[in-house]
C-alpha positions in Angstrom: 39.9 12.7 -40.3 39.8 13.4 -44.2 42.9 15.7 -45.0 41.8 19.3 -46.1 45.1 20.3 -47.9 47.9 17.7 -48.2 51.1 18.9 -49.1 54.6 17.6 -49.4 57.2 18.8 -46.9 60.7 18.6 -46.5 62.5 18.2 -43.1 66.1 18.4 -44.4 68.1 17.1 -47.1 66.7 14.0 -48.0 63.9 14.1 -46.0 60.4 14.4 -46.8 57.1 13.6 -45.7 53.3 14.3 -47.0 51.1 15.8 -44.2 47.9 18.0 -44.0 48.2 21.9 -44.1 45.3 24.7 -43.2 43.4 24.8 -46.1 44.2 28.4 -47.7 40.7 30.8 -47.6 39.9 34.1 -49.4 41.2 36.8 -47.6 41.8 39.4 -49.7 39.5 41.0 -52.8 42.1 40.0 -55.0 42.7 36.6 -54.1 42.8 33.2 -55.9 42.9 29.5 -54.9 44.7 27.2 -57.4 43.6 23.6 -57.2 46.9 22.6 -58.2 47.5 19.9 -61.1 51.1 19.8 -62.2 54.2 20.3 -60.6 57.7 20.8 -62.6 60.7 19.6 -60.6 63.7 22.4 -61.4 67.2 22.8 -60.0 66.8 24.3 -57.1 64.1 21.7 -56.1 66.8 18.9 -56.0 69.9 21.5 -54.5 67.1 21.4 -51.8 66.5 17.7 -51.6 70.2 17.2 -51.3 71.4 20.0 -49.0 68.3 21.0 -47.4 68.0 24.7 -48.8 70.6 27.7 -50.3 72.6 30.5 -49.6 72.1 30.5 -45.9 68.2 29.5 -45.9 67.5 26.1 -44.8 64.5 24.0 -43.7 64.8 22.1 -41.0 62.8 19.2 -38.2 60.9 22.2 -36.3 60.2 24.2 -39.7 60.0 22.2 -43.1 58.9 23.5 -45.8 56.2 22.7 -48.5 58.3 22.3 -52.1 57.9 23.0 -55.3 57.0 26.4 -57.4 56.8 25.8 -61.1 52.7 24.7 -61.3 49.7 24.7 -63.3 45.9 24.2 -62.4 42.3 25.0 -62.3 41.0 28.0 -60.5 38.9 27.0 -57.5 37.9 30.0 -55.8 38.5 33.9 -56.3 38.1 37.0 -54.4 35.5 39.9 -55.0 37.7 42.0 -56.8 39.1 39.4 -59.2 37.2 39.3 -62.7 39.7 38.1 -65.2 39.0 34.4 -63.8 36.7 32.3 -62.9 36.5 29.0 -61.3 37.4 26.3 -63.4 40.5 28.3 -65.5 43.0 26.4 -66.0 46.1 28.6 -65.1 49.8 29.2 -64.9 51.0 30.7 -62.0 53.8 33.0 -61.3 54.7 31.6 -57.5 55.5 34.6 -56.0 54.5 37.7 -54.0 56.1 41.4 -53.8 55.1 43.8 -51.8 54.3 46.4 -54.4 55.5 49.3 -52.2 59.1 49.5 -51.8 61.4 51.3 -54.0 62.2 48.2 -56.3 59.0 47.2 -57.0 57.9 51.4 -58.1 60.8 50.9 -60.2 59.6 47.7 -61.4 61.9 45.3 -60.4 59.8 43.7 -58.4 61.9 40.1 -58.6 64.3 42.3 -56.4 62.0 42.9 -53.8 63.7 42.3 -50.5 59.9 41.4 -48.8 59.1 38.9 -52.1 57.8 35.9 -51.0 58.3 33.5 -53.4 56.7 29.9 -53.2 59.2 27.0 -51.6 61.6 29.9 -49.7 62.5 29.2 -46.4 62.0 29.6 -43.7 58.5 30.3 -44.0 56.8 30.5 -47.9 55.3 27.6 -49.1 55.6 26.0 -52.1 53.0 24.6 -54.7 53.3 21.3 -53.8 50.2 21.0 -52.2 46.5 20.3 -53.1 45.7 24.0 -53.1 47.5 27.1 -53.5 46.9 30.5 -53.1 48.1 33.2 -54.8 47.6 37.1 -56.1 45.0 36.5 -58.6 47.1 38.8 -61.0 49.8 36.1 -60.6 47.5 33.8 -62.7 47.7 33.3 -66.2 44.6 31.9 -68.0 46.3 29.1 -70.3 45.2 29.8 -74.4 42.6 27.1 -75.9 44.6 24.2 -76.2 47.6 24.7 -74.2 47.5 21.7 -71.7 47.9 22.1 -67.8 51.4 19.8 -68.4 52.6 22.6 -71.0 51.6 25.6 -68.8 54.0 24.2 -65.8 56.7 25.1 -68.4 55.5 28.7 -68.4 57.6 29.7 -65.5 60.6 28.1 -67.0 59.8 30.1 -69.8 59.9 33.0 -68.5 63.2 32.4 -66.6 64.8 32.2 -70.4 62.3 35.6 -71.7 64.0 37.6 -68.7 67.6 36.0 -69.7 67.4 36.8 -73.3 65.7 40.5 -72.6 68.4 41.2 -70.3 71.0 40.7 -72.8 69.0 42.5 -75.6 69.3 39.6 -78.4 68.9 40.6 -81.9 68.1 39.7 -85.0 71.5 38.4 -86.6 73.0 37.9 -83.9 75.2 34.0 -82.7 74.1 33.0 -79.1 76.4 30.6 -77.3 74.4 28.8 -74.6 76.2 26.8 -72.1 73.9 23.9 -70.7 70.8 22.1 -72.5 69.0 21.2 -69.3 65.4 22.9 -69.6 66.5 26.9 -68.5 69.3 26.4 -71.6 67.1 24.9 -73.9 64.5 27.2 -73.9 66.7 30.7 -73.5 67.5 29.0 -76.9 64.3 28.6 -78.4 63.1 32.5 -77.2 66.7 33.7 -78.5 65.4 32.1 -82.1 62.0 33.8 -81.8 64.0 37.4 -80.6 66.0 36.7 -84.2 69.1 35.0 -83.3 70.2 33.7 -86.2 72.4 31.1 -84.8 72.5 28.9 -81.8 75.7 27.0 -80.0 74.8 24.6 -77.4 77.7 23.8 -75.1 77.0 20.7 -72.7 79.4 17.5 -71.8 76.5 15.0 -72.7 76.0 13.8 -75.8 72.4 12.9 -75.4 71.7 16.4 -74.2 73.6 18.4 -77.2 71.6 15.8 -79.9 68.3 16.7 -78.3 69.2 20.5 -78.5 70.1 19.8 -82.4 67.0 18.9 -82.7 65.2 21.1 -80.2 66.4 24.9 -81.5 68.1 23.9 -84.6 71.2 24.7 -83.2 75.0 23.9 -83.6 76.6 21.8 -80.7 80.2 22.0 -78.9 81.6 19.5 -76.6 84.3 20.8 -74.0 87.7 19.1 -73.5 87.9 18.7 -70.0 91.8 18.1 -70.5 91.8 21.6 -71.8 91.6 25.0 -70.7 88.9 27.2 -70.2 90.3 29.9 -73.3 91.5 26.5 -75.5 88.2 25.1 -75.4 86.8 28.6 -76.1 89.0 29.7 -78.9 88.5 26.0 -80.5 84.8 27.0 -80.2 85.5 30.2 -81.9 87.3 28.3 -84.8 85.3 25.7 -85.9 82.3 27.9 -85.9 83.9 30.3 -87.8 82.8 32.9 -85.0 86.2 35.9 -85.8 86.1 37.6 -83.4 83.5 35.5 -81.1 80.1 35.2 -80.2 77.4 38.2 -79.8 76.1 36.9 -76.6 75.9 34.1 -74.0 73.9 32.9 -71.5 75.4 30.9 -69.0 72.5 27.8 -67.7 75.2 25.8 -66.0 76.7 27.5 -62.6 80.2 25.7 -63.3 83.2 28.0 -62.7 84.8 26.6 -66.2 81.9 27.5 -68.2 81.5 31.1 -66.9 85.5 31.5 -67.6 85.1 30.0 -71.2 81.9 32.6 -71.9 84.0 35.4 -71.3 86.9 34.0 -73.4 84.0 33.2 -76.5 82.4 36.4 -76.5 83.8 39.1 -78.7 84.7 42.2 -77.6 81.8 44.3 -76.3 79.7 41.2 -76.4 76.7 40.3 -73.6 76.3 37.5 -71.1 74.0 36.7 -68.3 74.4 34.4 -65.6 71.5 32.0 -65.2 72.8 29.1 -63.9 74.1 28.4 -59.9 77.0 27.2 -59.0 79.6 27.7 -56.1 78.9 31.3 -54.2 82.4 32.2 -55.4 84.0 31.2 -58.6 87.7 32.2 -60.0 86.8 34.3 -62.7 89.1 36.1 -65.9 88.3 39.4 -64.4 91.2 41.1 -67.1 89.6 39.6 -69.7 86.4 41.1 -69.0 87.8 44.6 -68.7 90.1 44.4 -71.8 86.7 43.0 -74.1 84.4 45.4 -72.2 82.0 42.9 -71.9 78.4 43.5 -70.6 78.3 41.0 -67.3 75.0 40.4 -65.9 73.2 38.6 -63.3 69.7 37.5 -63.4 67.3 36.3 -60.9 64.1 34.7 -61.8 62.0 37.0 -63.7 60.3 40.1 -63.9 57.8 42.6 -65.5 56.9 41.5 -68.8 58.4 37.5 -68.7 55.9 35.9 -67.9 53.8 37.9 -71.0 56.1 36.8 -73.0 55.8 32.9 -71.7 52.4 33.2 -72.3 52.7 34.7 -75.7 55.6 31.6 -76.9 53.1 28.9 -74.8 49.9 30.5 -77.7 51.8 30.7 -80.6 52.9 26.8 -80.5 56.0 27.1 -82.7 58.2 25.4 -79.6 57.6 21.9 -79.4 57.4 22.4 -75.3 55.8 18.9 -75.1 59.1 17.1 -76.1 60.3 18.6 -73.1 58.4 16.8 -70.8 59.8 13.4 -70.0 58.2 11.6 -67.0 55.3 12.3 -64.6 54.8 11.0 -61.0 52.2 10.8 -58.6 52.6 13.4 -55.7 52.9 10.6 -53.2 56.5 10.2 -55.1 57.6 13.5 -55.4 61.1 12.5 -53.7 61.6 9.8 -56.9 60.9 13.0 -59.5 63.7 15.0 -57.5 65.6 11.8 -57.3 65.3 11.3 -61.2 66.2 14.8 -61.8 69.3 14.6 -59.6 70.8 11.1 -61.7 70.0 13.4 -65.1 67.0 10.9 -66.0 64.6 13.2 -68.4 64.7 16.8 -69.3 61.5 17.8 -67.7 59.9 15.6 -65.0 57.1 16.7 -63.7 54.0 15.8 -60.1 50.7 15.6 -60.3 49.1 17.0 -57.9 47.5 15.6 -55.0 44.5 13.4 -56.1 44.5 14.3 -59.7 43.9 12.1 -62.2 45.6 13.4 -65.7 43.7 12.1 -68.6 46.6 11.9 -70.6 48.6 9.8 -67.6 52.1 9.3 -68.6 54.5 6.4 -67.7 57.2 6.8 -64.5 60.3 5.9 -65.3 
C-alpha cells in the first residue's frame, strides 16, 4: 500500500523511525496544505534527539512525535476562504497555532498562548517533518521572486532574532554584545546591523565560529578564558573594546550559566539583554549586580506579531548573505544523521529535504 503522508517520528531519545500518517484534508475555510520541501534542523530538534523532549514534555513508545518545525514548501491545497495563495506558492511557514481568543492572544501576544499548538510539541502537535503539512493559511508566507525554498527555512530563524532585537529596542549607535554564533546568534546579529547597531561583539569558544561571524556581520570577536571568571572575562571584554562603561545591549544565544553571568557584568548600567538561548532550568545568576546596574532582563520565547514581517522583509531585501548559512542537506530518510551532525557542531545550518523531493540545486551530505 503506497504511503499517503510519510513522516518522521521519534520514539525517545535516539529513536526514530519513518512511518505513514493520515493525510491532512481541508477542514476549515481558511486552511492550507504545505507540500513540504525543506526542513532546518535547530536546537531544540537535537535536545529532543538526545533526551527525548523538554521541560517536562516528552515523547515516548505509545506516543512519538513527528519532528521538525522550521520548513519551507509549495502550497498544495487551500481552503475557500484563503485568497492570498494559491497552489503552487512556494512558502514559509510560521509552525504554529493560537487560539485567537484568550486574553494573550487579544493582547497580542499570541506566542504566549497557553492553547498554542506549535509544530513538533508533545505530547500531541506534529511537526513538519512530513510529506505534507497543514497549517492556518495566514501562517504562510509567499516567498519574494527569487528567494529559494532553502533560504525561506531560514525565515523562522529569522524571526526568532527580529523578536530578540525588538524586544530589546536596538538602536542606531548602539554596541551589541552577542554571546553564541550558532544560527539564532548570528542572525540577531545581522537584524541588530539593519535596526542600526553600529557595532557587533561575537562571544563564542570556537574559533571557526567567531571567524565566520567576522565575516558574517562584520563584527568584532571575543574568546572567553575558561580559567577565568565570569566579571574577569567580562571586564577584559569591556577593555579591549574600549566599551567605558559597557555594552548597550546583549542577547544571550547560548543557555550557559557563565555566559548569562558575564552579560550582566558587560552591560552598562541601565543597559538591555534578552535571553534567547536554553540552558539548565535553573542557573546561579549575579542577581546584585542586576539591581545595582538596573539592567532591563528579559526573556523571550519564539516569536510574535510582526517577526515573522520582518523575516520576510530581511529574506526580500538580500543584503544578508543567508545562503552562507546553509551548510549541508540530507535526504529525509536521514533526518537522524542531520540532528546527529548538528549535535558534533558539523555546519551552521543543516537542513532535510522533504519526503520525495528532488532539489534542483542538490547539495553534498557531509
Amino acid at each position: 500500500m503506497a504511503t499517503s503522508n510519510p513522516s518522521v517520528c521519534l520514539y525517545g531519545p535516539g529513536n526514530a523511525k519513518i512511518e505513514d500518517r493520515p493525510e491532512p484534508e481541508i477542514t476549515e475555510p481558511t486552511d492550507a496544505i504545505v507540500r513540504i520541501k525543506f526542513v532546518g534542523v535547530c536546537g531544540s530538534d537535537v535536545h529532543f534527539w538526545n533526551h527525548g523532549g523538554v521541560n517536562g514534555n516528552y515523547v515516548s513508545a505509545s506516543h512519538p512525535l513527528v519532528m521538525g518545525h522550521e520548513a519551507s514548501g509549495t502550497i498544495h491545497a487551500v481552503g475557500s476562504a484563503v485568497s492570498h495563495l494559491r497552489p503552487g506558492d512556494n512558502v514559509a511557514i510560521e509552525p504554529g497555532r493560537p487560539c485567537r481568543s484568550c486574553s494573550r492572544c487579544k493582547e497580542g501576544l499570541y506566542n504566549l498562548c497557553p492553547d498554542m499548538k506549535f509544530a513538533a510539541c508533545p505530547p500531541d502537535t506534529s511537526g513538519c517533518l512530513s510529506k505534507y503539512f497543514k497549517i492556518p493559511a495566514d501562517f504562510c508566507y509567499k516567498l519574494p521572486p527569487g528567494i529559494s525554498l532553502q533560504e525561506g527555512v531560514l525565515a523562522e530563524p529569522l524571526a526568532v532574532a527580529a523578536h530578540a532585537v525588538r524586544m530589546i529596542r536596538v538602536r542606531p549607535g548602539q554596541t551589541v554584545v552577542i554571546f553564541g554564533s550558532g544560527t539564532i546568534g548570528l542572525l540577531c546579529g545581522a537584524v541588530a546591523r539593519l535596526f542600526g547597531a553600529k557595532r557587533i561583539i561575537a562571544v563564542d569558544l570556537l574559533d571557526e565560529k567567531l571567524d565566520f561571524a567576522r565575516d558574517f556581520n562584520r563584527a568584532s570577536t571575543f574568546r572567553p578564558d575558561l580559567d577565568a571568571t565570569a566579571e574577569e572575562d567580562a571586564a577584559r571584554l569591556i577593555r579591549e573594546n574600549g566599551l567605558g562603561l559597557g555594552a548597550d545591549a546583549v542577547i544571550e544565544a547560548t543557555g550557559a550559566e557563565s555566559s548569562i553571568a558575564m552579560a550582566v557584568y558587560v552591560l552598562r548600567p541601565g543597559g538591555s539583554c534578552v535571553q534567547t538561548g536554553l540552558g539548565k532550568p535553573v542557573v546561579n545568576f549575579p542577581i546584585l549586580t542586576m539591581s545595582e546596574k538596573e539592567l532591563h532582563m528579559h526573556g523571550a520565547f519564539r516569536y510574535n506579531t510582526g517577526d515573522f514581517g520582518v523575516a520576510m522583509d530581511v529574506l526580500e531585501a538580500g543584503t544578508i548573505p543567508l545562503k552562507s548559512l546553509i551548510s549541508n542537506i540530507f535526504d529525509f530518510e536521514h533526518a537522524a544523521d542531520a540532528w546527529e551532525a548538528t549535535k558534533q557542531g558539523r555546519g551552521i545550518k543543516n537542513m532535510i529535504r522533504g519526503y520525495g523531493y528532488k532539489d534542483p540545486a542538490r547539495m553534498m551530505h557531509l
